[in-house]
C-alpha positions in Angstrom: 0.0 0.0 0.0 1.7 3.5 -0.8 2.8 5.9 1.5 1.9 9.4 0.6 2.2 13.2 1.5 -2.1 13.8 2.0 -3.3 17.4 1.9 -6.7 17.7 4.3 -9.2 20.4 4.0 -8.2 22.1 7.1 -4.1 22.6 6.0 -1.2 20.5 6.1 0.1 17.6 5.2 -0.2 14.0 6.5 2.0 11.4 6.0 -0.2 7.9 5.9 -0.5 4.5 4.5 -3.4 6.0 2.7 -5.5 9.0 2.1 -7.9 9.6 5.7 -9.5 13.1 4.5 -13.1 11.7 3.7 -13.2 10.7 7.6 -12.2 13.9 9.0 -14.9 16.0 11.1 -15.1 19.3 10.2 -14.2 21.9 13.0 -17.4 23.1 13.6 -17.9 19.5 16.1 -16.3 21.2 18.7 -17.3 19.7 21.4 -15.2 16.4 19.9 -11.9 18.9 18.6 -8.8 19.6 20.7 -6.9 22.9 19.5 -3.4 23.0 20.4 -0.6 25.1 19.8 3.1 25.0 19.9 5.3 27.0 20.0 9.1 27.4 20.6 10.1 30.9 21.8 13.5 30.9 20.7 15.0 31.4 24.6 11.5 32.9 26.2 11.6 35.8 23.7 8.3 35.5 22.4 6.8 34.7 26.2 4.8 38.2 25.8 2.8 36.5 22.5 1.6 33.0 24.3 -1.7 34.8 25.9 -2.6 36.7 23.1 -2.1 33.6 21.0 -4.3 31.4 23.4 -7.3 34.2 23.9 -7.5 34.4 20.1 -7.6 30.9 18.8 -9.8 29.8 21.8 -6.9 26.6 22.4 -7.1 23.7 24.3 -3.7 22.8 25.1 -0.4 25.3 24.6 2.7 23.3 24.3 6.5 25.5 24.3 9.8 24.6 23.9 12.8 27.2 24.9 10.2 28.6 27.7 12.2 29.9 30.7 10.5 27.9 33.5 11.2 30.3 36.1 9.0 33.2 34.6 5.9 31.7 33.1 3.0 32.5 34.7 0.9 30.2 36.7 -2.4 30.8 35.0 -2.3 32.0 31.1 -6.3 33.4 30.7 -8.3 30.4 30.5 -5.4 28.2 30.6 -3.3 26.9 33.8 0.6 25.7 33.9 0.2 21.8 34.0 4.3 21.1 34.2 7.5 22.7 33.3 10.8 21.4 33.0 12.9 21.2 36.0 16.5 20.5 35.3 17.2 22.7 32.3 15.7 26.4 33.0 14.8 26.8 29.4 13.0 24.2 28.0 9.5 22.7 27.8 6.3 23.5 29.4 2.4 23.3 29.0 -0.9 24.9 29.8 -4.0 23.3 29.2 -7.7 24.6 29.2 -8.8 24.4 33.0 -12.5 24.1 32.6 -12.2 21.4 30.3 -9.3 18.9 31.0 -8.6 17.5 34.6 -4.4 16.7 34.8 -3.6 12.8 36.2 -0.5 12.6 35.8 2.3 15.0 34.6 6.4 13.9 33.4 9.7 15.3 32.2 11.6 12.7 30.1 15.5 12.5 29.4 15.6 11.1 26.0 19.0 10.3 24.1 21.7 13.2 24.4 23.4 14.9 21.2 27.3 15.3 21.6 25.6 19.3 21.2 23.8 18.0 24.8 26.6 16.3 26.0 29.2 19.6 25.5 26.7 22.4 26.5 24.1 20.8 28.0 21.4 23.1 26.7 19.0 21.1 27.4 18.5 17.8 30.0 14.7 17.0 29.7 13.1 17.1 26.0 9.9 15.3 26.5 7.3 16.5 28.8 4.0 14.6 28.8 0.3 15.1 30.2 -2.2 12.6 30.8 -5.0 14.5 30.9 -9.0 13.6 31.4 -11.8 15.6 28.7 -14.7 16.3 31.1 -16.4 17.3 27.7 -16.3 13.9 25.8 -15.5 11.8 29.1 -12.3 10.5 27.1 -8.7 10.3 28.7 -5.9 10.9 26.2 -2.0 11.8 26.7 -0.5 15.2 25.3 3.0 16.1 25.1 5.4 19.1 24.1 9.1 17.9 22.8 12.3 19.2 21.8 14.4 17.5 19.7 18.2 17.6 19.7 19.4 20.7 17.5 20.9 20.3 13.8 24.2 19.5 14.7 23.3 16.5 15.6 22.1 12.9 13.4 18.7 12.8 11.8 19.3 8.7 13.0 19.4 10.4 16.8 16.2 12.4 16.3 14.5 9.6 14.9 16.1 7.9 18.3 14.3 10.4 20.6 11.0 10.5 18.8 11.2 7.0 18.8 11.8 6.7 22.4 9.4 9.8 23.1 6.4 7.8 21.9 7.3 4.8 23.7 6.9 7.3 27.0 3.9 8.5 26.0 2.4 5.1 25.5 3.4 4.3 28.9 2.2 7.3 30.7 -1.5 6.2 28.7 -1.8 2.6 27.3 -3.8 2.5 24.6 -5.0 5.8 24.8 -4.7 8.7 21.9 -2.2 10.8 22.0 -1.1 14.1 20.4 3.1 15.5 20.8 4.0 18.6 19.3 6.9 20.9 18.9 10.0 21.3 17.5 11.7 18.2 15.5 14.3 19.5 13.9 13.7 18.0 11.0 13.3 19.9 8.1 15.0 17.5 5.2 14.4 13.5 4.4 10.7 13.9 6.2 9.1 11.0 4.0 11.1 8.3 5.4 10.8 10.2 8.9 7.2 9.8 8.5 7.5 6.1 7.2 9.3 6.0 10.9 6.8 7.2 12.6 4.0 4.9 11.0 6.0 2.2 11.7 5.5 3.5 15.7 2.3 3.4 15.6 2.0 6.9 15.2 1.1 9.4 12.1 3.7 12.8 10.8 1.3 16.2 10.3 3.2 18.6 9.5 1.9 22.5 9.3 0.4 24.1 5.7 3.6 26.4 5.8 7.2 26.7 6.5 7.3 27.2 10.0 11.6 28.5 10.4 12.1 31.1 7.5 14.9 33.3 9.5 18.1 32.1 7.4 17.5 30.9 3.7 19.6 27.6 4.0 17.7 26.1 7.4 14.1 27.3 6.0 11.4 24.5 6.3 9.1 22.8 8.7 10.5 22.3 11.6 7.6 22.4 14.1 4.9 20.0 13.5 3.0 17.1 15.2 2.7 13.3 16.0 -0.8 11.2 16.8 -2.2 8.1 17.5 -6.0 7.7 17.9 -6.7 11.3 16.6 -7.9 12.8 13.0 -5.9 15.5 12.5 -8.4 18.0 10.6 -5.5 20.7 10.1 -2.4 22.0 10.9 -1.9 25.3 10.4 1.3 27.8 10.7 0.1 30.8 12.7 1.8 34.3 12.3 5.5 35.4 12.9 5.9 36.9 16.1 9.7 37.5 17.9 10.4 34.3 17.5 12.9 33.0 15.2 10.1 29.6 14.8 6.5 30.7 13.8 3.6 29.0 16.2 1.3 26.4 14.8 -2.1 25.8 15.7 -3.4 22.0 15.2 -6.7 20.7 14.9 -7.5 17.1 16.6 -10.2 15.1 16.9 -10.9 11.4 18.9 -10.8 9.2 15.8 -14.0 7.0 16.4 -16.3 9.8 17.5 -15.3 11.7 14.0 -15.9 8.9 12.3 -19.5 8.7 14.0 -20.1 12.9 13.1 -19.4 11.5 9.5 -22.2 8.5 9.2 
């Protein structure tokens, strides 16, 4: 069965043994959507932009990479800190909806270190996962922000971590979906990343633009998302702000219960 690149209604691309548009829900079934963002703020610079960003697109879950853990607020508008990293100041952290999603269980994960890790250690913790509970749809399901190891490093190691990052999440929730976003670092050779990824148990969505457009040679998509268990109506690259990576707002959905919206 061929792989393919699949462009959905909402945005962005998919990469999946086979075409899944026709089964997507439309967004307009909220009460069955999830709207994340993520969004790496390129050493807490563009900490000033994550409320605005979460008042206007109405999100579920905020995910950040390079946040500085020290200064982020407690409570983000409708949204409340859930976990930040602990051992690395700038790193991960997320916020999710407080009215909607009650937090079990909250990690940090070390995953494989980049000689770049090893050296400068910018970074100890580059997983951070959330299982959280929908009092909407009564569902459970298992978010996470991640960070993979910077450009100087393998695309064999990232595909090490991601690997490694799934198997964390599907730990912290057996069985259940899940949704990680944020920045892979992996802007080249994506097909056979996503092939990867399949062979996980998981699907590659990446964004309906270039999300890292600061230098000409490093362009591309660099921030984009992973899923198991979820239709993945869109994924959409939000606008430029200070940071040097542009914010991207995805559109989930529990697989079976889209499926239903459709019969």
């Amino acid at each position: 069965m061929p792989r393919s690149f699949t462009a959905c209604s909402g945005g962005g691309r998919t990469i999946k043994m086979k075409a899944p548009c026709s089964l997507i829900s439309q967004p307009n079934d909220e009460g069955w959507h999830v709207k994340t963002i993520s969004y790496n703020l390129r050493k807490n610079r563009a900490l000033g932009e994550i409320g605005g960003l979460a008042e206007q697109h109405e999100i579920d879950i905020l995910c950040l990479q390079e946040a500085d853990s020290i200064t982020l607020p407690a409570e983000l508008g409708h949204l409340r800190l859930v976990h930040a990293t602990e051992k690395n100041r700038l790193g991960l952290a997320m916020y999710v909806r407080d009215d909607r999603f009650h937090v079990r269980e909250a990690h940090t994960f070390q995953l494989k270190k980049s000689l770049h890790d090893r050296v400068l250690q910018p970074a100890h913790e580059r997983l951070l996962g959330a299982r959280l509970h929908d009092r909407e749809t009564g569902r459970d399901l298992v978010a996470a922000s991640f960070h993979a190891a910077p450009l100087t490093a393998l695309n064999s190691l990232r595909r090490h971590q991601i690997s490694t990052a799934i198997g964390e999440l599907r730990r912290l929730g057996p069985g259940l979906p899940a949704l990680k976003v944020g920045d892979f670092n992996y802007p080249v050779f994506q097909s056979r990343l996503g092939r990867h990824v399949l062979g996980e148990g998981h699907e590659l969505s990446l964004s309906d633009k270039r999300t890292y457009t600061r230098y000409k040679m490093f362009r591309g998509h660099y921030d984009f998302a992973t899923s198991s268990g979820l239709l993945i109506n869109s994924v959409r690259t939000l606008d430029r702000g200070t940071s040097d990576h542009l914010p991207i707002l995805v559109h989930a959905a529990f697989e079976e219960q889209a499926a239903l919206t459709r019969v």
